[in-house]
Every structure is written in structure tokens, then in C-alpha cells.
VMD Tcl script that builds the backbone (N, CA, C; Angstrom):
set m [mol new atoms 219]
animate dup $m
set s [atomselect $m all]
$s set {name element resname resid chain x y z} {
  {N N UNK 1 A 54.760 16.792 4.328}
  {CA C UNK 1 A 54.913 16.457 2.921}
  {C C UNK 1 A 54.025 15.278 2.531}
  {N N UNK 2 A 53.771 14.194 3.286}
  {CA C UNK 2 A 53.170 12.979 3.288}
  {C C UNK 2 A 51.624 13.519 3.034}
  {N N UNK 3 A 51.440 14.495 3.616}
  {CA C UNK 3 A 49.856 14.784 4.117}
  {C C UNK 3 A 49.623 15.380 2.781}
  {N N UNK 4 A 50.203 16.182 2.274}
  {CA C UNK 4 A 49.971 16.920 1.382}
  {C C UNK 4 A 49.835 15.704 -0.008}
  {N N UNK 5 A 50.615 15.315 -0.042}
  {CA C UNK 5 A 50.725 13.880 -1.413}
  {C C UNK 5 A 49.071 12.821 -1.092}
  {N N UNK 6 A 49.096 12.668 0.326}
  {CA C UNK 6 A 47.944 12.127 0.368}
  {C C UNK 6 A 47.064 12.543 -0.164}
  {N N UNK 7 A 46.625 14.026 -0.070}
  {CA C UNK 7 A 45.637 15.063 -0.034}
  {C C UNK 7 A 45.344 14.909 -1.604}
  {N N UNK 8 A 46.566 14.898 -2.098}
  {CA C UNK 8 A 46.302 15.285 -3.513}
  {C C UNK 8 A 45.834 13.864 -4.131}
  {N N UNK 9 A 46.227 12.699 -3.561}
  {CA C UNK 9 A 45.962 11.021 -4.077}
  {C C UNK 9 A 44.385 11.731 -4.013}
  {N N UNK 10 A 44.315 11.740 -2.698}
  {CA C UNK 10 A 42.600 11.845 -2.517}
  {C C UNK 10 A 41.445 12.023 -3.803}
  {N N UNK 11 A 42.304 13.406 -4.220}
  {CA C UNK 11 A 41.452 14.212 -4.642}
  {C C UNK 11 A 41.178 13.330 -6.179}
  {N N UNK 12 A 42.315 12.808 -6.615}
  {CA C UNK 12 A 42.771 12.597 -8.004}
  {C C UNK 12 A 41.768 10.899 -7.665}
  {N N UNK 13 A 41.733 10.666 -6.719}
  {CA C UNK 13 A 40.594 9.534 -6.828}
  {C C UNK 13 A 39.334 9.544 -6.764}
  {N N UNK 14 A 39.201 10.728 -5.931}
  {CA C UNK 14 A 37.383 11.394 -6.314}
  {C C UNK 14 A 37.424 11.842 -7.886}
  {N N UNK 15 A 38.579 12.866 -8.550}
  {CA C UNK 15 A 38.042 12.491 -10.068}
  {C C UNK 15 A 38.007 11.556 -10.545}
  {N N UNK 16 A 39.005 10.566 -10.494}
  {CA C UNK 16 A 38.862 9.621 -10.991}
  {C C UNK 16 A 37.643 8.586 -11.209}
  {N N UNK 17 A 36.675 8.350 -9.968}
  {CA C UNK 17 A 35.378 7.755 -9.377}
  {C C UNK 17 A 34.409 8.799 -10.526}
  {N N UNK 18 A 34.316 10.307 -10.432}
  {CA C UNK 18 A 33.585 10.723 -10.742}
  {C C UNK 18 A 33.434 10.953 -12.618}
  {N N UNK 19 A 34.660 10.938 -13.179}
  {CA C UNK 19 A 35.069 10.913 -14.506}
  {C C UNK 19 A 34.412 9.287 -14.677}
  {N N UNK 20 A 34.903 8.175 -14.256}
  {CA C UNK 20 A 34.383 6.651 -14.591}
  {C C UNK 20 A 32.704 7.087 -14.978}
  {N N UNK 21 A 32.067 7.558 -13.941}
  {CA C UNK 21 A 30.917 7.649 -13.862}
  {C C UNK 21 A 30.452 8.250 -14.321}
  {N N UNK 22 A 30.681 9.708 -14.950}
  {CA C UNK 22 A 29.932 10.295 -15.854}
  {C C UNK 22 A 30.242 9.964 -17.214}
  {N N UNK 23 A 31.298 9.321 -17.518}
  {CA C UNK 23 A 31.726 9.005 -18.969}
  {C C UNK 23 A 30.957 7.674 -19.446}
  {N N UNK 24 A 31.030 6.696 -18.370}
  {CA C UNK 24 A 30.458 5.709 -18.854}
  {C C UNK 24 A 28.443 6.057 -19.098}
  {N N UNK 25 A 27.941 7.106 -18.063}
  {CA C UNK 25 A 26.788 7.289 -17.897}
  {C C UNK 25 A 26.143 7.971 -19.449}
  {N N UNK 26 A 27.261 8.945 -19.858}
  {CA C UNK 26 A 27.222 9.676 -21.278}
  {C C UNK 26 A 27.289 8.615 -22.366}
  {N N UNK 27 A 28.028 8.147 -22.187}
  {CA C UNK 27 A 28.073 6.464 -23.232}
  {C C UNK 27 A 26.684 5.862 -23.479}
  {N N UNK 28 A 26.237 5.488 -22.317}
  {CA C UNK 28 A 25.029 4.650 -21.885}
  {C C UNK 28 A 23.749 5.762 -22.572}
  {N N UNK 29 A 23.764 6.977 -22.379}
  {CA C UNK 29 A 22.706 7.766 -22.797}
  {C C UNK 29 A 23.112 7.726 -24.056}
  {N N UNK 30 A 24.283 8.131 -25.210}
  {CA C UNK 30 A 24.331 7.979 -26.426}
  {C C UNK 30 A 24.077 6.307 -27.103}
  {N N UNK 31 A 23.808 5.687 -26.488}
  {CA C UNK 31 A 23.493 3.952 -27.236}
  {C C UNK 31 A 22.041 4.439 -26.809}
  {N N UNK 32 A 21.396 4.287 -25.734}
  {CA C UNK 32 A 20.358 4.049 -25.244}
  {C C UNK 32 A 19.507 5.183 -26.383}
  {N N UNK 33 A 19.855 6.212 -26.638}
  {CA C UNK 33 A 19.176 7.501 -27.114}
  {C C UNK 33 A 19.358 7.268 -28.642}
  {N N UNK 34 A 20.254 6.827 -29.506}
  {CA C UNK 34 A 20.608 6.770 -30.610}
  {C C UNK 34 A 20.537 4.970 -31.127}
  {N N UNK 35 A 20.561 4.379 -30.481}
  {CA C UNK 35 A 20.368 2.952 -30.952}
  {C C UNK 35 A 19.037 2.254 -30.612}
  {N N UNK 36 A 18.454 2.481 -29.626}
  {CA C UNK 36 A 17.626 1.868 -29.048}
  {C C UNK 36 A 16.438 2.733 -28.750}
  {N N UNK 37 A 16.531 3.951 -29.106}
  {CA C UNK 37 A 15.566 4.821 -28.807}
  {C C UNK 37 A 14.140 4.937 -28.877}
  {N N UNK 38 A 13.604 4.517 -29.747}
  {CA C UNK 38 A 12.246 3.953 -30.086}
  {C C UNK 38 A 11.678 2.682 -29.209}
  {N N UNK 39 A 12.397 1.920 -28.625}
  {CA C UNK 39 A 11.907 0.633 -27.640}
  {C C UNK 39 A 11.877 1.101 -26.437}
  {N N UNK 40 A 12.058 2.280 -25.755}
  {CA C UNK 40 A 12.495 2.342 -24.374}
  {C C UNK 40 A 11.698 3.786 -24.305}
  {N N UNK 41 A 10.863 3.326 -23.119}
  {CA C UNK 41 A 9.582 4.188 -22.884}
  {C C UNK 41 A 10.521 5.606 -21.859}
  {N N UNK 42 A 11.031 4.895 -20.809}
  {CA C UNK 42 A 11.882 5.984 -20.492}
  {C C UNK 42 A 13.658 5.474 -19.997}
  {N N UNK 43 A 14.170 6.427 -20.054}
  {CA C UNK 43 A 15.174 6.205 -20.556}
  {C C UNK 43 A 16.543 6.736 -18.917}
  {N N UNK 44 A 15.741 7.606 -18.286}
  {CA C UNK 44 A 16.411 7.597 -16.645}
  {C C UNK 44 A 16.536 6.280 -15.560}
  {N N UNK 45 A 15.554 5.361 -16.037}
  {CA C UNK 45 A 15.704 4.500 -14.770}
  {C C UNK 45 A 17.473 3.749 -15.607}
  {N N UNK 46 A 17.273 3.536 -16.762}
  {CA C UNK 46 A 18.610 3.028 -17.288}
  {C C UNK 46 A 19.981 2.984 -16.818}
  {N N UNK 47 A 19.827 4.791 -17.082}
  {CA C UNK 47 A 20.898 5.741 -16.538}
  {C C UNK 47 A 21.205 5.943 -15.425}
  {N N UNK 48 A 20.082 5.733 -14.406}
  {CA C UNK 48 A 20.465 5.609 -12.955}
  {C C UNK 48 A 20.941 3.910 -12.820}
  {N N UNK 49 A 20.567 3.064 -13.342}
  {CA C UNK 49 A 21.430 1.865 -12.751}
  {C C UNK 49 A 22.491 1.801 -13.526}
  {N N UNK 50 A 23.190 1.957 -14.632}
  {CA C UNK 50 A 23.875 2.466 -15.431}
  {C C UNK 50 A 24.977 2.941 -14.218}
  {N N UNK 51 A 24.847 4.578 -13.773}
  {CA C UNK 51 A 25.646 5.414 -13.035}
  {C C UNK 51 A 26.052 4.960 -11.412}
  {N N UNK 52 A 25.101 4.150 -10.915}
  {CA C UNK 52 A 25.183 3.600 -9.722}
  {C C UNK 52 A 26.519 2.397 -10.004}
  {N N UNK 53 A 26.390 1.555 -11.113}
  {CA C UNK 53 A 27.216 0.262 -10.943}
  {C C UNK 53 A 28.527 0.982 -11.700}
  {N N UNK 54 A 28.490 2.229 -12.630}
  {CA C UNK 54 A 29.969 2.417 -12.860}
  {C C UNK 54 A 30.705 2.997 -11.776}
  {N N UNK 55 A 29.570 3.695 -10.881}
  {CA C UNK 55 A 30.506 4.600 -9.593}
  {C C UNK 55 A 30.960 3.614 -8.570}
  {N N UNK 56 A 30.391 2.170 -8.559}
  {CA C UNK 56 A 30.733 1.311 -7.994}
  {C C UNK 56 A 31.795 0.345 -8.108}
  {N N UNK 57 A 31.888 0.465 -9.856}
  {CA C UNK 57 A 33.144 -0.295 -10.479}
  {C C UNK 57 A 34.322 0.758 -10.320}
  {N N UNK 58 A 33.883 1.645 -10.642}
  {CA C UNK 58 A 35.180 2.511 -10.365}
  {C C UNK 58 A 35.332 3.405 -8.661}
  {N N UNK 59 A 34.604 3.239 -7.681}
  {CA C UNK 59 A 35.328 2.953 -6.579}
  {C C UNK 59 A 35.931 1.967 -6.427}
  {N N UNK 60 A 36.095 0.571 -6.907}
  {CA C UNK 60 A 36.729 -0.722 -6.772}
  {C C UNK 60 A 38.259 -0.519 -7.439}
  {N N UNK 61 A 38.155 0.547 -8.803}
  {CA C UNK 61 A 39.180 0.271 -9.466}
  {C C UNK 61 A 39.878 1.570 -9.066}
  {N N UNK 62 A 39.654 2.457 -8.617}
  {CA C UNK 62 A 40.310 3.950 -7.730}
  {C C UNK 62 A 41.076 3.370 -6.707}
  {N N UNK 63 A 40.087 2.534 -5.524}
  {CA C UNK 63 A 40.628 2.105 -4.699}
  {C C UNK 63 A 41.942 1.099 -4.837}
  {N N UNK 64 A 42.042 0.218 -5.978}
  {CA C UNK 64 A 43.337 -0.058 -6.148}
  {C C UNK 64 A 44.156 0.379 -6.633}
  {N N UNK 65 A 44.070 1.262 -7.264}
  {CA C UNK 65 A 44.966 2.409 -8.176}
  {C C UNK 65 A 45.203 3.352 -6.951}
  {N N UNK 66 A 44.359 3.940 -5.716}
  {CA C UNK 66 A 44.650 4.208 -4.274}
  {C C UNK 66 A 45.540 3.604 -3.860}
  {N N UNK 67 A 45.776 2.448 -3.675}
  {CA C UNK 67 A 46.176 1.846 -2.954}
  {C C UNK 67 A 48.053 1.218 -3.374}
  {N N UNK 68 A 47.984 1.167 -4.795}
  {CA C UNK 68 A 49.287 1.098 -5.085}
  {C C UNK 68 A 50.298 2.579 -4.772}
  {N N UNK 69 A 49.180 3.691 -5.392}
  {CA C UNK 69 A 49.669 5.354 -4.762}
  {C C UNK 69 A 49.867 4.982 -3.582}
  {N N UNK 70 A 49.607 4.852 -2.400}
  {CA C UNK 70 A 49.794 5.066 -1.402}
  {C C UNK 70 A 51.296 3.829 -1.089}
  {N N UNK 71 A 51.675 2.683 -1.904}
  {CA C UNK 71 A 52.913 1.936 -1.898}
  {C C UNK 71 A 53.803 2.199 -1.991}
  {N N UNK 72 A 53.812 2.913 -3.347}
  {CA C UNK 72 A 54.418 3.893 -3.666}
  {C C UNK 72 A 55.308 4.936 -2.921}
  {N N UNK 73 A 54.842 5.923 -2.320}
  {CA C UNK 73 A 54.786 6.507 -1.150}
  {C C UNK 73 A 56.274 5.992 0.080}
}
mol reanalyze $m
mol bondsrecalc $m
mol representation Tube
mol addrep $m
């Protein structure tokens, strides 16, 4: 039963990591593309440091939201 609840924490924290990261990355392309669009020659290197530091903020913030799930428990 344990394994199975784990299994499912798991999973619900890989969406979680992966939702942070594409939502904030979609954000970042609608400012960058609609506000700023004319100053910015290209517009991927943005989005890649952009997507790197939200998948990073939100492994930080999964992992404690992990980690109370698993207290829980």
C-alpha cells in the first residue's frame, strides 16, 4: 500500500516540476514575444535560461511539497 502511495507522490511531483516549467516558460515567451519583441534579436536563449531556473525552482519547491507527502504518510 505504501509503495503504491509513494508511486503515485512520485509521479504527481514529476507533474508538478514539469507543469512549473512549462507554465512559467509560456509566460516568459508571451512577455518576451508581446512586450519586448522588437528589442530582442532572438528570443530561445531567454527561454532556455528562463526553463532551466523554473525547473530548478520547482524541483526545490516539489521536493518540499515531497517531502511533507511523504510525513504525512
Amino acid at each position: 500500500m505504501f509503495t503504491i502511495t509513494a508511486g503515485i507522490g512520485g509521479v504527481f511531483v514529476l507533474f508538478g516540476k514539469l507543469f512549473i516549467c512549462i507554465f512559467a516558460t509560456l509566460i516568459s515567451y508571451y512577455i518576451i514575444e508581446h512586450v519586448e519583441g522588437q528589442n530582442i534579436i532572438s528570443i530561445w536563449n531567454p527561454l532556455l535560461v528562463v526553463a532551466v531556473f523554473s525547473y530548478l525552482c520547482g524541483t526545490m519547491f516539489m521536493s518540499v511539497w515531497g517531502m511533507g507527502a511523504d510525513t504525512l504518510l
